[in-house]
N, CA and C of each residue as an Amber inpcrd file, in Angstrom:
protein
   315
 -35.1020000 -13.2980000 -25.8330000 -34.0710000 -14.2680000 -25.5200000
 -32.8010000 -13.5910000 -25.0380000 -32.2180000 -12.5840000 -25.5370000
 -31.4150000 -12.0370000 -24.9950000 -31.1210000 -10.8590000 -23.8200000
 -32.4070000 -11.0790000 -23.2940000 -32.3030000 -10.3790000 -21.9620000
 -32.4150000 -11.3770000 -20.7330000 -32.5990000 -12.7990000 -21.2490000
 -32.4990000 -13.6160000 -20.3690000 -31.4580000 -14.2750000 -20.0720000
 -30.2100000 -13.6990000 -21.0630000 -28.9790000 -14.5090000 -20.7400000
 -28.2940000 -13.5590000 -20.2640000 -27.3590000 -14.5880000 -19.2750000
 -26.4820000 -13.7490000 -18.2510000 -24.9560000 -13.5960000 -19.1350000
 -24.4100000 -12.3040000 -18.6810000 -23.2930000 -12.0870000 -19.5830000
 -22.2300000 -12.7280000 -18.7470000 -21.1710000 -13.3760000 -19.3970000
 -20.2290000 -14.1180000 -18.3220000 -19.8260000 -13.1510000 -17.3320000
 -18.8420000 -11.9320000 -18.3650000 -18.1770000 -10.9900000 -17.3780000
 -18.8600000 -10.4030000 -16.3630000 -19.9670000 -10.0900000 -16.4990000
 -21.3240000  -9.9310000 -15.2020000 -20.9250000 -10.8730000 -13.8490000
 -21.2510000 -12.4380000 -14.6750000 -21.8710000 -13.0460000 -13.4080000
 -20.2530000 -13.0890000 -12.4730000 -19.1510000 -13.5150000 -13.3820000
 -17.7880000 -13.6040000 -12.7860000 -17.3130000 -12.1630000 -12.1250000
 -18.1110000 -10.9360000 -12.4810000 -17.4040000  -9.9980000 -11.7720000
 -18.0630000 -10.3100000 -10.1060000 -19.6930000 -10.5780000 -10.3950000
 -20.4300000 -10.7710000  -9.1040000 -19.6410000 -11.8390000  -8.2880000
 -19.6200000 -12.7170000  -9.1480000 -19.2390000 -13.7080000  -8.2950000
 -17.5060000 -13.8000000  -7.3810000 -17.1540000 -12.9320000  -7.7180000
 -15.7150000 -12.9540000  -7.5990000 -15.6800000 -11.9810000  -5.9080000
 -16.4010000 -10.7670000  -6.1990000 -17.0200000 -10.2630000  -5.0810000
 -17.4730000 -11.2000000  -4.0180000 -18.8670000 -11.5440000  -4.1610000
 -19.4280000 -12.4520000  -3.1620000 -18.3820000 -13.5880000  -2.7790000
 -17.5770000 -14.3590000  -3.4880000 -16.5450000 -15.2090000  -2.5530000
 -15.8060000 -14.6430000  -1.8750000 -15.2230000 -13.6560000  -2.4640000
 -14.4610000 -12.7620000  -1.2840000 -14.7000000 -12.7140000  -0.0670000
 -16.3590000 -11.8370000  -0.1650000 -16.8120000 -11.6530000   0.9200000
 -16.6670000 -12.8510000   2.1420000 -17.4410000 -14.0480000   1.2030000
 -17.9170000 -15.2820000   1.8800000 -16.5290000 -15.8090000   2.5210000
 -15.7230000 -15.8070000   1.7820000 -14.1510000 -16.2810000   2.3980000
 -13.7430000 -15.4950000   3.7330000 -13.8380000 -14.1210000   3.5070000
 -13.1140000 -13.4000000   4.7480000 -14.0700000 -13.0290000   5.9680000
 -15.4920000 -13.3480000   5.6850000 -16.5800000 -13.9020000   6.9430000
 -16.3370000 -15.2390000   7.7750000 -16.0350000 -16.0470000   6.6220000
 -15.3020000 -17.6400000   7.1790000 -13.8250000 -17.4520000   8.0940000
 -13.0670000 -16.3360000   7.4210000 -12.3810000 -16.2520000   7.8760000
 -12.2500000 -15.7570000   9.2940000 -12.9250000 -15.0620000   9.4480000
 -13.4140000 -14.3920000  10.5890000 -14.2080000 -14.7460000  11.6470000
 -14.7900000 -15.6200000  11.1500000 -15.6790000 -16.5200000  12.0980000
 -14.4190000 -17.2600000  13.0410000 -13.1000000 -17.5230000  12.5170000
 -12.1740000 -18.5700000  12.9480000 -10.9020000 -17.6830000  13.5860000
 -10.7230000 -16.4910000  12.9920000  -9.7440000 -15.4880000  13.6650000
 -10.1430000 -14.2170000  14.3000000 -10.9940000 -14.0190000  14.1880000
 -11.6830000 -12.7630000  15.0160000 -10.9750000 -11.4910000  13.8720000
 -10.9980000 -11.5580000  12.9730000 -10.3410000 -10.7140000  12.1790000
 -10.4970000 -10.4680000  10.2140000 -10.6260000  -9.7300000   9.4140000
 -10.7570000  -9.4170000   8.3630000 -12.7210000  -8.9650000   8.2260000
 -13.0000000  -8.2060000   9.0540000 -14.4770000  -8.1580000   9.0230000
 -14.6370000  -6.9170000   8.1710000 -13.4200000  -5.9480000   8.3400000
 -13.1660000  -4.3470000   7.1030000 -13.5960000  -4.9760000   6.0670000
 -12.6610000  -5.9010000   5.8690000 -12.4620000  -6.5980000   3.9650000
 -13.7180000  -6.7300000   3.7480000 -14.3700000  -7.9680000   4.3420000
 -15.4270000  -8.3670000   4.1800000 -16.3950000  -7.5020000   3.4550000
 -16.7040000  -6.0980000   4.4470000 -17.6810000  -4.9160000   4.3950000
 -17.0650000  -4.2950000   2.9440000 -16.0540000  -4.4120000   2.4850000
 -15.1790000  -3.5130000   1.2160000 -15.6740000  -4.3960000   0.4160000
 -15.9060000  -5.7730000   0.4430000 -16.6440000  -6.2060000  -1.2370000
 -18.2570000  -6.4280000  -0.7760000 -18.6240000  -6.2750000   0.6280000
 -20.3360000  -5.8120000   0.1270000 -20.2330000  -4.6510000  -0.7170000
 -19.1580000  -3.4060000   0.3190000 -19.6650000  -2.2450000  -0.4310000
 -19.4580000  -2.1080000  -2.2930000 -18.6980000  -2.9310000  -2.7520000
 -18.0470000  -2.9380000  -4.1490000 -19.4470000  -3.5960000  -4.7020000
 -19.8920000  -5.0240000  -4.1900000 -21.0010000  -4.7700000  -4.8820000
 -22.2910000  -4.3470000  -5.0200000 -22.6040000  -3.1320000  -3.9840000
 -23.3070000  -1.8460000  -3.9560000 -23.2020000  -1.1220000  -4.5080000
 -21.9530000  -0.9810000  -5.1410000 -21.8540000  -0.0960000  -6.0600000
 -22.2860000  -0.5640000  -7.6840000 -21.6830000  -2.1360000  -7.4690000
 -21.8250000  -2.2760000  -8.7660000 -23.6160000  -2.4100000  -8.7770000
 -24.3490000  -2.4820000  -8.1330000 -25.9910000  -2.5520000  -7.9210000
 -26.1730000  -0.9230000  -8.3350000 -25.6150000   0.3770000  -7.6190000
 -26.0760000   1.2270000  -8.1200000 -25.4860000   1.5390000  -9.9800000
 -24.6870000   1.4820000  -9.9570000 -23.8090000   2.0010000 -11.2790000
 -24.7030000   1.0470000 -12.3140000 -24.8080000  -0.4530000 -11.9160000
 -25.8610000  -0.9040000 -13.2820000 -27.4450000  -1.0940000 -13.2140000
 -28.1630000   0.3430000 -11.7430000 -29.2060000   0.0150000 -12.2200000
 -29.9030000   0.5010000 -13.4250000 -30.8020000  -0.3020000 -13.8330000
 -31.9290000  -0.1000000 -15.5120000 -30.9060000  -0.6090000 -16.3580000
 -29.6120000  -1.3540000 -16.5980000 -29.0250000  -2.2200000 -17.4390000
 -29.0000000  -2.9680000 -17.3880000 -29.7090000  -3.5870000 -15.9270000
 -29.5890000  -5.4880000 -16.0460000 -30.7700000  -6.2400000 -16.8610000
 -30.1280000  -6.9490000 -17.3190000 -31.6630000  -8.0540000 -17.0420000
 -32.0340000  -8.4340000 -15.8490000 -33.3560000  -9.1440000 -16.0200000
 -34.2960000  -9.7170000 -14.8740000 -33.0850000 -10.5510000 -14.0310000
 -32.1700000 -11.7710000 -15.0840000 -32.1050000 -12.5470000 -14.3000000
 -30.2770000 -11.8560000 -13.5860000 -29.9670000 -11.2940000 -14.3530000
 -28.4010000  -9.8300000 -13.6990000 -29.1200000  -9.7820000 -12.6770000
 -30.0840000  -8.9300000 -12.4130000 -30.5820000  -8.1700000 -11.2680000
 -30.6360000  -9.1190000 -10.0560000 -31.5390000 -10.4720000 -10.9080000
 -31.5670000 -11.5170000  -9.3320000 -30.3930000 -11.8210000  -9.2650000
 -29.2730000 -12.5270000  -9.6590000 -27.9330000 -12.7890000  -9.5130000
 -27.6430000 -11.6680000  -8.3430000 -27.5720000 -10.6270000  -9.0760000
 -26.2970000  -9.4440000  -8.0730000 -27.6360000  -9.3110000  -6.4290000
 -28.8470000  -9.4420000  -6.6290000 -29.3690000  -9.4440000  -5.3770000
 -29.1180000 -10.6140000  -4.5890000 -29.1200000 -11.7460000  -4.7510000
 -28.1830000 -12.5500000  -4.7180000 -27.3710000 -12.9030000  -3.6880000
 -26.4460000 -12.4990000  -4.5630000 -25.2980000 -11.8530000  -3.9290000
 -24.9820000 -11.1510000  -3.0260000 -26.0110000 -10.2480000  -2.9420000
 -25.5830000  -9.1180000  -1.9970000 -26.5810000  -9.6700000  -0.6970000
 -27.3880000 -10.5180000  -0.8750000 -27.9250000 -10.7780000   0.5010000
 -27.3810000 -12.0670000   1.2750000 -27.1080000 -12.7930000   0.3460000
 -26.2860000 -13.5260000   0.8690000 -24.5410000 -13.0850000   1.6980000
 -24.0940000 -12.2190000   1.0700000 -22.5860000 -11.7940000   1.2670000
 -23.3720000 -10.8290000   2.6250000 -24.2100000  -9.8950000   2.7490000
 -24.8200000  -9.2480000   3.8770000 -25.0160000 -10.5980000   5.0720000
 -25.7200000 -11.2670000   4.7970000 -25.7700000 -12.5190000   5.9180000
 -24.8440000 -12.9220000   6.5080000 -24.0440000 -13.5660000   5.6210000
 -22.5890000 -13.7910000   6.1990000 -21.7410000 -12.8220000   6.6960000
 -21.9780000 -11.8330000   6.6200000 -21.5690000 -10.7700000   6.9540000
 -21.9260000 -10.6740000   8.6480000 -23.2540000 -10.7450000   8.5960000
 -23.7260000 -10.3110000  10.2350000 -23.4810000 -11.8770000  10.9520000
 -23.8600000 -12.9020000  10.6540000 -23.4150000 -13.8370000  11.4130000
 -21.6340000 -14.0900000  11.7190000 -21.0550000 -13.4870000  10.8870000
 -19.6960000 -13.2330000  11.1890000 -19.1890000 -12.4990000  12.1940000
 -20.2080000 -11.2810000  12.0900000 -19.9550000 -10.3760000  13.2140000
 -20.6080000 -10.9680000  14.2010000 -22.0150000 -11.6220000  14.4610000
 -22.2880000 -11.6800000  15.8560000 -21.4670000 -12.9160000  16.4800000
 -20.4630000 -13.7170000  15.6300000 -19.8370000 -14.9990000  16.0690000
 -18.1940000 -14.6550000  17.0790000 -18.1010000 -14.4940000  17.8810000
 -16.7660000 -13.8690000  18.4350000 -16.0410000 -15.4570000  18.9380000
 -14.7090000 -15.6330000  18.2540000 -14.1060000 -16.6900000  18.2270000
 -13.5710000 -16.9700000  19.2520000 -13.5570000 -18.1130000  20.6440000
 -13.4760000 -18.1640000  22.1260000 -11.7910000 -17.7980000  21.9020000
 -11.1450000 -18.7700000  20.9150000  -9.7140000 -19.0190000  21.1180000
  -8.9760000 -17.3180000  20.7790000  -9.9530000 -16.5680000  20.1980000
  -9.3380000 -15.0470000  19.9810000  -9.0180000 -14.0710000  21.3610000
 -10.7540000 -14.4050000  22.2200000 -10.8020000 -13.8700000  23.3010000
  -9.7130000 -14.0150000  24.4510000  -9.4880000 -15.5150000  24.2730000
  -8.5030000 -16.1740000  25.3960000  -7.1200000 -15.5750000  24.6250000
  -7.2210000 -15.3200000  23.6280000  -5.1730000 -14.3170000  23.3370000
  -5.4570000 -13.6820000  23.8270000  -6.4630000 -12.6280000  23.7640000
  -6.1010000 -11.4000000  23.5930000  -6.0140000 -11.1720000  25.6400000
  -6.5920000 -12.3480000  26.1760000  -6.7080000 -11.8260000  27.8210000
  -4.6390000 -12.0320000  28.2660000  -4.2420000 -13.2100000  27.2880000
  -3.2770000 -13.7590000  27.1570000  -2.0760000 -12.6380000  27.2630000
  -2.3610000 -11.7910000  25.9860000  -1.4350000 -10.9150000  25.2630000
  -0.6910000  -9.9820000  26.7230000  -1.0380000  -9.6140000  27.7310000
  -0.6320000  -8.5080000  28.8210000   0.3370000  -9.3100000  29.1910000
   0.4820000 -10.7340000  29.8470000   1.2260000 -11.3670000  30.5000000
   2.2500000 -11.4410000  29.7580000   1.9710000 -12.2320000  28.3260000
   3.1940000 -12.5580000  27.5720000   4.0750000 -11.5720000  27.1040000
   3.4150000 -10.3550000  27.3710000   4.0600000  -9.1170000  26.5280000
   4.9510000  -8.3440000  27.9600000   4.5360000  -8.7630000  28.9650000
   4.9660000  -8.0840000  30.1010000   6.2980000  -9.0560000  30.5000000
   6.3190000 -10.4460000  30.3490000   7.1930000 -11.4700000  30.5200000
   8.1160000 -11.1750000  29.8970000   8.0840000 -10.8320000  28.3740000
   8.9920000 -10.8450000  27.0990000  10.0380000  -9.0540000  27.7800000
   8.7670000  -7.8210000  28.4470000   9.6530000  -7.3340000  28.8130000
  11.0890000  -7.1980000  29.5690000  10.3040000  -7.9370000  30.5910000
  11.4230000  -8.2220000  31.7300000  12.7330000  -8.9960000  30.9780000
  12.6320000  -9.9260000  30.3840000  13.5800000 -10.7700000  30.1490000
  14.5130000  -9.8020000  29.1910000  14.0160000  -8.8610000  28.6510000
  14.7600000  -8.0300000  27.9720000  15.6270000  -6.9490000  28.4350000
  14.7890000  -6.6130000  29.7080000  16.0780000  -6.0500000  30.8140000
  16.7190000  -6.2930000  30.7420000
């Protein structure tokens, strides 16, 4: 019985990770931006996968796998999603930045 229960501080450390992730993929999907972060709490919970393997239980282990394939998914569909309204600044950015010079003459 007690290798089948999940320890809170476990599942809340996992879980605290994986929203992260999931948040700054969302986020990114919409700004073309925070895709580092993102990759910094897969890698955090890679670590926490190596550092507690042979201490989990069955159902720890599925949780943090979990986690990590899901937060990996969102991860790559984040990256292959490039946001139109990002592309159109950034073609944007030369003019406005070249305009703002002059006027500063």
């Amino acid at each position: 019985m007690g290798q089948t229960l999940l320890r809170p501080q476990f599942v809340l450390l996992v879980q605290q990770h994986l929203t992260q992730a999931l948040l700054l993929c969302t986020e990114s999907k919409k700004k073309g931006e925070n895709l580092e972060l993102a990759q910094l709490q897969i890698s955090l919970l890679e670590v926490i996968e190596e550092t507690t393997r042979g201490n989990l239980s069955a159902d720890e282990e599925k949780l943090l796998a979990d986690a990590l394939h899901e937060a990996r998914m969102a991860y790559v569909m984040a990256k292959q999603h490039k946001p139109q309204h990002v592309e159109e600044k950034s073609k944007d950015v030369p003019a406005e930045t070249a305009g703002s010079s002059a006027s500063a003459d």
